[in-house]
C-alpha positions as CSV (number, residue, x, y, z in Angstrom):
1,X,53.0,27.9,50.9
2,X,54.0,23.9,50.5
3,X,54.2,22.5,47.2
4,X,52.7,19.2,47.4
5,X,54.4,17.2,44.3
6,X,52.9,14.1,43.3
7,X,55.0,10.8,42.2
8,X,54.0,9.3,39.1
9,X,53.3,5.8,40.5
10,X,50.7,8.2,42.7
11,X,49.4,9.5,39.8
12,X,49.1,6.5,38.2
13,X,47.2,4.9,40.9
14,X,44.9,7.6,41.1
15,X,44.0,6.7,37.2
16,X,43.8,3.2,38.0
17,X,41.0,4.0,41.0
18,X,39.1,5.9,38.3
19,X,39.1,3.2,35.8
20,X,37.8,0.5,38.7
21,X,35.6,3.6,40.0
22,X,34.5,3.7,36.4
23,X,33.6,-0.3,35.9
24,X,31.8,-0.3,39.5
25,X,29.7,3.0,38.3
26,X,29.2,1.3,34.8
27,X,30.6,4.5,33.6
28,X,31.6,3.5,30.2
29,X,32.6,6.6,28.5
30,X,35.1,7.6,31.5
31,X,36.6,3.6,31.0
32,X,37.3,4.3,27.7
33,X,39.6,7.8,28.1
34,X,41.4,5.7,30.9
35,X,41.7,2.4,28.6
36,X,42.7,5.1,25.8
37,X,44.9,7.3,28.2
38,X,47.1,3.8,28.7
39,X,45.9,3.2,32.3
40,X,47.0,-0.5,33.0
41,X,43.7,-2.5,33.3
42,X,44.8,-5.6,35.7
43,X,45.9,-3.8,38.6
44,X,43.9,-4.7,41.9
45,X,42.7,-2.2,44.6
46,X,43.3,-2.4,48.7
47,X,40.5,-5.6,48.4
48,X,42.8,-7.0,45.7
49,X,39.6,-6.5,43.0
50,X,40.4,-6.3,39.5
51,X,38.2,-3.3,37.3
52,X,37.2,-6.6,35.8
53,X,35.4,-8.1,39.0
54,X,34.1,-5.1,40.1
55,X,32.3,-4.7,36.5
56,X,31.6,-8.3,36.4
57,X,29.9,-7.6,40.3
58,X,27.8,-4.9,39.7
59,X,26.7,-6.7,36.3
60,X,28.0,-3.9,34.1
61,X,28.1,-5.9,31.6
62,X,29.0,-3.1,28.9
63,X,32.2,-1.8,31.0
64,X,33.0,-5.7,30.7
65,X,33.1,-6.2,27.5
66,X,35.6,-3.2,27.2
67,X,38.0,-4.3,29.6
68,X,38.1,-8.2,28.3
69,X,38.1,-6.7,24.3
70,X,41.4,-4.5,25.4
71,X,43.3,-7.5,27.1
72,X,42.3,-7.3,30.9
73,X,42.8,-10.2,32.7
74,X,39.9,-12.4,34.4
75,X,40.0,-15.3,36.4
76,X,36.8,-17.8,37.1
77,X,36.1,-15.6,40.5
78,X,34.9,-13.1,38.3
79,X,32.4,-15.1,36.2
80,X,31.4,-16.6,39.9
81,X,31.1,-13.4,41.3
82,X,28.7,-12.4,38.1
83,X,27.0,-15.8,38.7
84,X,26.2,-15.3,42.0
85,X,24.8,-11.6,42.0
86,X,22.7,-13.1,38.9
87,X,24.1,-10.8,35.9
88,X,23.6,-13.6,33.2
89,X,24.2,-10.2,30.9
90,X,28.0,-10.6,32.1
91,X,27.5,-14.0,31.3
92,X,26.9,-13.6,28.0
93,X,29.4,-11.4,27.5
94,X,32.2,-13.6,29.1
95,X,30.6,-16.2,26.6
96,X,30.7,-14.3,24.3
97,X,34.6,-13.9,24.6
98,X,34.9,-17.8,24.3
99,X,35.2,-18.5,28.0
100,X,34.4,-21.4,29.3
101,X,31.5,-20.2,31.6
102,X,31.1,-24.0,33.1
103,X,34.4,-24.7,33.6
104,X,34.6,-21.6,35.1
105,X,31.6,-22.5,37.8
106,X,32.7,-25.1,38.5
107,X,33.5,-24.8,42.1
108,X,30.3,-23.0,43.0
109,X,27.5,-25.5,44.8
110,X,24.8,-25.8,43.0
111,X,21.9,-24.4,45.5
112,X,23.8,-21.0,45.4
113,X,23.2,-20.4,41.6
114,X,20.5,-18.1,41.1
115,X,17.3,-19.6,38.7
116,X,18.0,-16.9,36.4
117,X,22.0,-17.9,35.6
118,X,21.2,-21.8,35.7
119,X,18.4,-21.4,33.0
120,X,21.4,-19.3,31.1
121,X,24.2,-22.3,32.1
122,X,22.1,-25.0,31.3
123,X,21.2,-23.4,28.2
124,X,25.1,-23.4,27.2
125,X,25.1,-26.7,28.4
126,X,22.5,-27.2,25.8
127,X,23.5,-25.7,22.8
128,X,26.9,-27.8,23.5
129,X,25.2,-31.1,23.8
130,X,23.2,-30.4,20.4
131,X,25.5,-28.4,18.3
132,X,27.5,-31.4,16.4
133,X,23.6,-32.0,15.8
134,X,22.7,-28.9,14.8
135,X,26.0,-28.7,12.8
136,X,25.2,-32.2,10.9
137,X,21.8,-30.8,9.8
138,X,23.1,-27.7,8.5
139,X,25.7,-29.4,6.4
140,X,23.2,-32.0,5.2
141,X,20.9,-29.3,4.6
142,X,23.9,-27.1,2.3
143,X,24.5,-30.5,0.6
144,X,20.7,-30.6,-0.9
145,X,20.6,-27.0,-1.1
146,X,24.1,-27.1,-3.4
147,X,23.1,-30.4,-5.4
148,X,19.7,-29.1,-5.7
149,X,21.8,-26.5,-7.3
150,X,24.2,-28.4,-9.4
151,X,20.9,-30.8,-11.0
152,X,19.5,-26.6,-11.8
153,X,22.3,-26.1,-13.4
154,X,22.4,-29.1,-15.1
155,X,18.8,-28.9,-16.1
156,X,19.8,-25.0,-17.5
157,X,22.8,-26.6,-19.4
158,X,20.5,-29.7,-21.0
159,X,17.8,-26.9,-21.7
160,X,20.3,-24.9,-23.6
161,X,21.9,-27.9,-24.9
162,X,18.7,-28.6,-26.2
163,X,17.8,-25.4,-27.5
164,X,20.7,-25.4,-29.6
165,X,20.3,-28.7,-31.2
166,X,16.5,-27.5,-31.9
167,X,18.6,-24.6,-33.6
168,X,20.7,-26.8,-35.3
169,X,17.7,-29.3,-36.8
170,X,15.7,-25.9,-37.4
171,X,18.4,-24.6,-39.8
172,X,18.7,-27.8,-41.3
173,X,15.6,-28.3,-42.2
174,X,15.3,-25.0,-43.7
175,X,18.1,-25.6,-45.7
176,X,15.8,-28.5,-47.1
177,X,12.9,-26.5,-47.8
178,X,11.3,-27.1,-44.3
179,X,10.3,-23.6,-42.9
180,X,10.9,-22.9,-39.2
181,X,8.0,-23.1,-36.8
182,X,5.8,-23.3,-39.9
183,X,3.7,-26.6,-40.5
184,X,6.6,-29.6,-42.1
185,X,5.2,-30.0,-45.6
186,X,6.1,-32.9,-47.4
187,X,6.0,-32.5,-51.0
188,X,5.8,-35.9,-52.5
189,X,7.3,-34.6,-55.6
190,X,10.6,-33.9,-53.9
C-alpha cells in the first residue's frame, strides 16, 4: 500500500479551486466556509482568473459581493468582463462598492457594450451629472423645512408668551374686582 501525502501548498490550492469553483457555480454558501476557513481570495487559476472575475463573468453577482466585502482584489477587467457578458446586477454591486464603473470601462469600444449595461452606465453617468443638483434642492428644501420649523416654534413660544401675559392681565384684573372670562363690569361707583 502507497501512502500518498499531500503538501500543504497542495492542499491549499485545492481550497483555492473550490472557492473559484464556488464563484463560477454562484455557490454562495460553499464561498463563505472557504472565505471563513481563511482560503486566500486573490489567487489566480492556470488562465490566471481571479474568484473575482469568474463571479463577475458568470454574473453572480451575490458571490461578488462577498468576495469584494472580505477584501478581494479586482481590477477594471473584471467589471469589463461583467460589462460585456451584460450582468448590470455585477454592476451594481461593483457600484455599489464605490468603484468607479466608468473609469473602469473605459477602454472598451463603445459598439461592444450591450443595450442593457449602457442604459445602466449612462444612468450613473446621470445621476453624476445631476447629483450637486439634486443635492442643492435637498438642502434648500431642509432649509424651509427647518425655518418652517424654527417660525413654528416661534409661533408656539409667542402663543405661550401670550397666554401667559393673558394670565397675567386675567389675575390682575381680578385682583380689581374684574372676574375672569366673565363680562368686564364697570361700576361707576368705583
Amino acid at each position: 500500500m502507497v501512502l500518498v501525502s499531500r503538501s500543504l501548498s497542495d492542499e491549499q490550492e485545492m481550497f483555492e479551486n473550490k472557492l473559484r469553483h464556488a464563484a463560477s457555480t454562484g455557490n454562495t454558501i460553499e464561498m463563505a466556509n472557504m472565505i471563513k476557513s481563511g482560503v486566500k481570495t486573490n489567487t489566480r487559476d492556470n488562465k490566471t482568473r481571479t474568484a473575482t472575475y469568474i463571479a463577475a463573468e458568470k454574473g453572480h453577482s451575490d458571490c461578488l459581493l462577498m468576495l469584494l466585502s472580505h477584501g478581494a482584489a479586482y481590477t477594471s477587467v473584471c467589471v469589463e468582463i461583467a460589462v460585456l457578458n451584460g450582468h448590470i446586477n455585477c454592476l451594481e454591486v461593483f457600484h455599489g462598492m464605490g468603484i468607479d464603473v466608468n473609469t473602469a470601462i473605459a477602454a472598451l469600444d463603445e459598439t461592444e457594450i450591450p443595450a442593457n449595461c449602457a442604459a445602466f452606465i449612462d444612468a450613473l453617468a446621470i445621476r453624476r451629472e445631476l447629483y450637486p443638483q439634486v443635492l442643492q434642492i435637498v438642502t434648500d428644501l431642509a432649509d424651509s423645512i427647518t425655518g418652517t420649523l424654527l417660525a413654528t416654534n416661534d409661533a408656539a413660544r409667542f402663543i405661550t408668551d401670550t397666554k401667559a401675559l393673558e394670565t397675567a392681565v386675567a389675575d390682575e384684573l381680578i385682583k380689581v374686582g374684574i372676574a375672569r372670562g366673565g363680562t368686564v363690569r364697570l361700576d361707576a361707583n368705583e
